[in-house]
C-alpha positions as CSV (number, residue, x, y, z in Angstrom):
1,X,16.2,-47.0,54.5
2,X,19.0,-47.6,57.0
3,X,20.7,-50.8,54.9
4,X,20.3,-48.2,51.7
5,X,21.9,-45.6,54.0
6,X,24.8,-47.6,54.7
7,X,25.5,-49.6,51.4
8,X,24.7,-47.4,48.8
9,X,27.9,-46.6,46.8
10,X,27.4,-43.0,46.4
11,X,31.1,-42.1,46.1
12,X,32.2,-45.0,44.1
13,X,33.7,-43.5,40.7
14,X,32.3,-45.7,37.8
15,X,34.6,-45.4,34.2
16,X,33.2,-46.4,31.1
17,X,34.5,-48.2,28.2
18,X,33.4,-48.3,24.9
19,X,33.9,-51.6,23.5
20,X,33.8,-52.7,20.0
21,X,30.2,-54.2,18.4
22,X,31.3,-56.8,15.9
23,X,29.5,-58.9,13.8
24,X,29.6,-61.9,15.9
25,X,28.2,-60.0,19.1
26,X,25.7,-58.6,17.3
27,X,24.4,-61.9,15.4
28,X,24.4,-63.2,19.3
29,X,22.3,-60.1,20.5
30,X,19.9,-60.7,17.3
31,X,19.4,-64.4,18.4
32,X,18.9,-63.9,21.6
33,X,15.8,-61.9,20.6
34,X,14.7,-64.2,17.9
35,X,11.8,-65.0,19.6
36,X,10.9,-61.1,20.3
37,X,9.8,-60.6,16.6
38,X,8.1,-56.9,17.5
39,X,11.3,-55.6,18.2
40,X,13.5,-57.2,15.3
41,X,13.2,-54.0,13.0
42,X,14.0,-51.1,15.8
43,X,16.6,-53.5,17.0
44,X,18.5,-54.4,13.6
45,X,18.6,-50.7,13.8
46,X,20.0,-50.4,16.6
47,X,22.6,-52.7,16.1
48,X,23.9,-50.7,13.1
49,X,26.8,-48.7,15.7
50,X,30.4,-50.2,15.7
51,X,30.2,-49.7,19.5
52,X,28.8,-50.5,22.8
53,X,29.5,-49.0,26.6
54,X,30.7,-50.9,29.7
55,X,30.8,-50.5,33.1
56,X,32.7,-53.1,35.0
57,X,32.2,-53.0,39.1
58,X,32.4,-55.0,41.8
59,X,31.3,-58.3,40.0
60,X,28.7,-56.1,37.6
61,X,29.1,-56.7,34.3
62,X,27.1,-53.9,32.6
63,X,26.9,-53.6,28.9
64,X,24.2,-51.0,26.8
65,X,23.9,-49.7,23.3
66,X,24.2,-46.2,23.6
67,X,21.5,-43.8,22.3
68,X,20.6,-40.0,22.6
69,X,18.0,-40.5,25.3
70,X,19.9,-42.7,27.4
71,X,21.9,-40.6,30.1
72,X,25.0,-41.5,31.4
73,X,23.9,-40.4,34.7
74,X,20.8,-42.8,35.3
75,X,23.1,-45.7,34.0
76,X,25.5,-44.8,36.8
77,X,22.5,-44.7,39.3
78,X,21.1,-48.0,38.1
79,X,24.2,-49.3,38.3
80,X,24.6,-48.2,42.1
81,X,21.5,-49.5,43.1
82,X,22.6,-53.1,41.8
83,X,25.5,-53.1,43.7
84,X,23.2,-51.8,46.2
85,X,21.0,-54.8,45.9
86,X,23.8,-57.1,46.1
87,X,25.2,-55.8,48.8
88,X,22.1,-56.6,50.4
89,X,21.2,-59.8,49.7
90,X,25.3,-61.1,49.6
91,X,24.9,-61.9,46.5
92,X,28.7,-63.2,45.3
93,X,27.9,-64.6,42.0
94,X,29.2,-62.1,38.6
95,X,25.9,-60.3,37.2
96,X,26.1,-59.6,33.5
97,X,23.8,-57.1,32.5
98,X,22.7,-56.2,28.7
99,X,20.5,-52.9,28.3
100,X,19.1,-52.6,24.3
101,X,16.9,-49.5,25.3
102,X,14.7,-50.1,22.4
103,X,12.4,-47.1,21.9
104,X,9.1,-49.4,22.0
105,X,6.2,-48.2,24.2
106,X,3.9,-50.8,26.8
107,X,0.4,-50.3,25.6
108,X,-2.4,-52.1,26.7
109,X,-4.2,-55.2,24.6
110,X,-7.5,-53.9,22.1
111,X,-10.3,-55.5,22.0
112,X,-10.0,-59.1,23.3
113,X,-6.1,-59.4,22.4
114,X,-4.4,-61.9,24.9
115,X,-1.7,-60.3,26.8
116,X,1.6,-61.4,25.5
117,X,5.3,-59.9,25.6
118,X,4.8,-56.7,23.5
119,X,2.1,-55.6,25.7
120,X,4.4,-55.6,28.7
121,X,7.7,-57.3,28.9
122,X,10.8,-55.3,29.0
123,X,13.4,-57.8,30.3
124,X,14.2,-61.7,31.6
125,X,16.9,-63.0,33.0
126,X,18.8,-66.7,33.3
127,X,19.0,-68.3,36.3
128,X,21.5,-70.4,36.1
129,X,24.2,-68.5,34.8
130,X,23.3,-64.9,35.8
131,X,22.8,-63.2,33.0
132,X,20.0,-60.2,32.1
133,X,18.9,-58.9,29.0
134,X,16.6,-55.8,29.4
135,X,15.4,-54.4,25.4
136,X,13.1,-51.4,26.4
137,X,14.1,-48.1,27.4
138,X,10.7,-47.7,28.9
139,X,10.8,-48.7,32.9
140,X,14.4,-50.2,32.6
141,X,15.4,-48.6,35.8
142,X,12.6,-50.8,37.4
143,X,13.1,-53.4,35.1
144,X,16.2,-54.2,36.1
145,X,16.2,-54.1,39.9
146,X,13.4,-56.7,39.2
147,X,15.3,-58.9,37.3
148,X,18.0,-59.0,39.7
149,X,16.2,-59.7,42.4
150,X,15.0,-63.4,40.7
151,X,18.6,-63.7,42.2
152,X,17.9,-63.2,45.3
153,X,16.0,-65.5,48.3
154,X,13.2,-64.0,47.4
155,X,12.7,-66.0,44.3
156,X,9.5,-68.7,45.5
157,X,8.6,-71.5,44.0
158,X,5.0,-72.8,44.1
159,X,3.9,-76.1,44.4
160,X,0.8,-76.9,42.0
161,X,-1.7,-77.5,44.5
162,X,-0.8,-74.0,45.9
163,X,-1.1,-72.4,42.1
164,X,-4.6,-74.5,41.1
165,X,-6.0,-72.7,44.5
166,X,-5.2,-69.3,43.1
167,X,-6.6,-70.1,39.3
168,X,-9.9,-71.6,40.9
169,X,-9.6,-68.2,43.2
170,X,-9.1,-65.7,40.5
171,X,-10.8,-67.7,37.4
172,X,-8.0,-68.2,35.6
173,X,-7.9,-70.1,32.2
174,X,-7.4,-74.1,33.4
175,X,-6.9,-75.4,30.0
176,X,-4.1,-78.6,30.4
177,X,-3.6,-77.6,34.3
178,X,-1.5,-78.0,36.3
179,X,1.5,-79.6,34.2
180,X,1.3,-77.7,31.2
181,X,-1.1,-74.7,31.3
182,X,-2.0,-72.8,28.5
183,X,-2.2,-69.6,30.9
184,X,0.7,-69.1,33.4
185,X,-0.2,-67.1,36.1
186,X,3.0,-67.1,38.0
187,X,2.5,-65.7,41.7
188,X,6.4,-65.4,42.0
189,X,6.2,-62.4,39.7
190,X,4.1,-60.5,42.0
191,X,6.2,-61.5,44.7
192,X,9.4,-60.3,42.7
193,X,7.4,-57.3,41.1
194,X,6.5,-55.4,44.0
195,X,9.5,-55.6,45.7
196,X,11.7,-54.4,42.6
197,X,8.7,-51.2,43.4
198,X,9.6,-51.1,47.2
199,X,13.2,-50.9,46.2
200,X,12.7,-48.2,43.3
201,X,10.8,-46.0,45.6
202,X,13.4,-46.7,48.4
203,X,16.6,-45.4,46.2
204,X,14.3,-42.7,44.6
205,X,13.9,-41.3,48.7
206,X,17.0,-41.8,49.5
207,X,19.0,-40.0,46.2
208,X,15.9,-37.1,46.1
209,X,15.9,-36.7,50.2
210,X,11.9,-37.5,50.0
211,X,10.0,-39.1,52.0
212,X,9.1,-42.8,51.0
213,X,5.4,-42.3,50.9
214,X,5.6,-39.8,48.6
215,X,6.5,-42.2,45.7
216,X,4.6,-44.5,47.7
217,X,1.9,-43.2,47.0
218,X,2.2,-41.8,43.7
219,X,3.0,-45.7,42.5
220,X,-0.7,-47.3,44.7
221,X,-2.3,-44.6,42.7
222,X,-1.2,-45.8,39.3
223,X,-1.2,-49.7,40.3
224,X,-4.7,-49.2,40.9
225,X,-5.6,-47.6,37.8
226,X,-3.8,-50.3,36.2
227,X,-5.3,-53.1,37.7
228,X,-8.8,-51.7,37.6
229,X,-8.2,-51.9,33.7
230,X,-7.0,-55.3,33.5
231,X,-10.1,-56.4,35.7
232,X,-12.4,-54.7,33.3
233,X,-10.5,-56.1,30.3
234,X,-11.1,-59.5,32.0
235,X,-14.5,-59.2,32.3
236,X,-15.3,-57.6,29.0
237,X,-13.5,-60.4,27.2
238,X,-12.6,-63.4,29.4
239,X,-15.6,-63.9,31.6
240,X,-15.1,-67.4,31.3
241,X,-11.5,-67.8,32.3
242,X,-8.7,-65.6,32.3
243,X,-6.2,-66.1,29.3
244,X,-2.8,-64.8,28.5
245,X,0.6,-65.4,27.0
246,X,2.5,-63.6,29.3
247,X,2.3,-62.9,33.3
248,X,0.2,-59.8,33.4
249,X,-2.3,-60.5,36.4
250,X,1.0,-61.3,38.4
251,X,2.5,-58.2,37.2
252,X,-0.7,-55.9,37.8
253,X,-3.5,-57.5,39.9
254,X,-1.5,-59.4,42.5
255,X,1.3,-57.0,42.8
256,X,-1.0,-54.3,43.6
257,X,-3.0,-56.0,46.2
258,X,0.4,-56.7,48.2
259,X,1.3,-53.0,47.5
260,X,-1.9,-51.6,48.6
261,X,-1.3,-53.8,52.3
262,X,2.8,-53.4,51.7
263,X,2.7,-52.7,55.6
264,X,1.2,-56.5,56.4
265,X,3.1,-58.2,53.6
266,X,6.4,-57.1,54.2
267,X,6.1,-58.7,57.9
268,X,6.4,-61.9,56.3
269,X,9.1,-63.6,57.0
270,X,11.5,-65.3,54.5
271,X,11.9,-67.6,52.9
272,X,8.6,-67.2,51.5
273,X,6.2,-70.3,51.9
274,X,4.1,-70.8,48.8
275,X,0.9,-72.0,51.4
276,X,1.6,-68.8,53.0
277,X,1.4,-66.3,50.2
278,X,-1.8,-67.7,48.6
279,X,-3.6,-67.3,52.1
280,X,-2.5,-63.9,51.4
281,X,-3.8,-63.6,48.1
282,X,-7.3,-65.3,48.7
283,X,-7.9,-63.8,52.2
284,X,-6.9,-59.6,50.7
285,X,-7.5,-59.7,47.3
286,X,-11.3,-58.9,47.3
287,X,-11.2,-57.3,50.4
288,X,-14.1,-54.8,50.4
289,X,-11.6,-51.9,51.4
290,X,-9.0,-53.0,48.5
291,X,-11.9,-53.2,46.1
292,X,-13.3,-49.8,46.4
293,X,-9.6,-48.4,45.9
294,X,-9.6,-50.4,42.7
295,X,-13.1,-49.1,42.3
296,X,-12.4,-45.1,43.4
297,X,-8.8,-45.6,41.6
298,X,-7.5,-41.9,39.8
299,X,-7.9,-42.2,35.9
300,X,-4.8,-41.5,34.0
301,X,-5.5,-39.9,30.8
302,X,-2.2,-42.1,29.3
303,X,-2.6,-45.4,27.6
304,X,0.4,-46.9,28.8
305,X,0.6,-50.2,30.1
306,X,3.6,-49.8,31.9
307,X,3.6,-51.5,35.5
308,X,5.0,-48.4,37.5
309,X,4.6,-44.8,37.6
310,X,8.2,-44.0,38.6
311,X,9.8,-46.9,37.2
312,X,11.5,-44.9,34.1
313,X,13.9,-42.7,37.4
């Protein structure tokens, strides 16, 4: 809380300019999603403004398409937390930040669906040349604190021999492992995932005046339910090997064991060793005590598949 204390911007005035929405940007947003086809028709749509908003700040570039029940306000928070986050982690590179805050809901898979991107996803980002594209309104507070922190040191790669000892671990689908895997479990996502948490709860105590475990809390409870679903849904329909098109287990199961013990994982230090973090994973994940919270979890009368409970502040 101290860094948050100290770097957070909370005086900084933030203008925004409305920009014009030609053709040609919005053939390149369109592209950029062509592979998204469950949200082509709400975001054609979308796209049907002459304008979009800007903020420009302190090497942020941050673009949306403005929409009723997108406030102003929470734009300028989000936007505070990323210089925030940068500040943090010195990061000196621009950021260039596209929000389509596409009405579509999370909702978890039916009967023996594979996980894939409309389930879940909300966002991605490039690597190499900074750039994030976030195209659900759902979570994108979250969302994007998660994708900028793939910009960060505590990006980790893992070698395969590290990754083949969580899918033996776990039973995950091994089909053409380890070079070209039909089901990508991707560790790094948990890794990512529940820090982008940490720091969503963080900002929330520190712009509320609450205490941390408060939306500590509240977020275990809901990561348990979560992942006390997706174990279920693995077992009613993939009893023989985990299978999805997306990074779901990363996103629920292994984030939520290294939230449930964030007290011993956050002593790691960085950089992250891959060895390191699958030790964690196989020596807590079916801890007895960890289990029974999955077990006992609270039962949420929603249907949402979204990852946090807090993540839409």
């Amino acid at each position: 809380m101290e860094a948050i204390t100290q770097l957070y911007p909370k005086d900084l005035e933030l203008s925004i300019e409305s920009l014009s929405l030609d053709q040609s940007l919005k053939k390149q947003l369109v592209e950029e999603f062509i592979d998204k086809p469950f949200i082509t028709n709400e975001l054609n749509k979308l796209l049907q403004i002459s304008t979009y908003h800007q903020i420009h700040q302190q090497g942020i570039i941050f673009n949306y398409i403005p929409v009723h029940y997108l406030s102003v306000s929470l734009v300028k928070k989000v936007v505070r937390r990323i210089i925030t986050l940068k500040r943090i982690y010195r990061l000196t590179e621009p950021i260039s930040i596209w929000l389509i805050p596409l009405s579509l809901k999370r909702c978890f898979p039916q009967k023996g669906e594979r996980v894939s991107a409309k389930h879940i996803n909300g966002g991605y980002t490039y690597l190499h040349n900074n750039t994030i594209y976030i195209y659900r309104y759902e979570e994108f507070p979250k969302v994007i604190l998660h994708e900028v922190l793939h910009h960060t040191r505590l990006q980790t790669e893992w070698t395969s021999k590290q990754w083949m000892r969580l899918y033996d671990f776990l039973g995950i689908d091994e089909t053409n492992c380890p070079t070209n895997c039909q089901t990508i479990l991707q560790p790094s996502e948990a890794i990512i995932e529940v820090w982008a948490i940490y720091y969503q709860c963080i900002f929330l105590a520190y712009e509320k005046q609450t205490p941390f475990q408060t939306f500590y809390q509240q977020e275990l409870e809901w990561s348990l339910y979560q992942t006390r679903r997706l174990l279920k849904y693995h077992q009613t329909y993939f009893s023989k090997g985990w299978k999805e098109d997306t990074h779901a287990y990363s996103y629920i199961v292994l984030k939520t064991c290294l939230w449930y013990y964030w007290d011993t994982f956050s002593k790691i230090k960085l950089p992250y060793n891959d060895r390191k973090l699958t030790d964690f994973f196989i020596q807590y994940l079916f801890q007895s005590n960890f289990q029974k919270a999955i077990q006992d979890s609270k039962t949420y009368r929603s249907k949402s598949f979204c990852m946090t409970w807090l993540g839409k502040y």
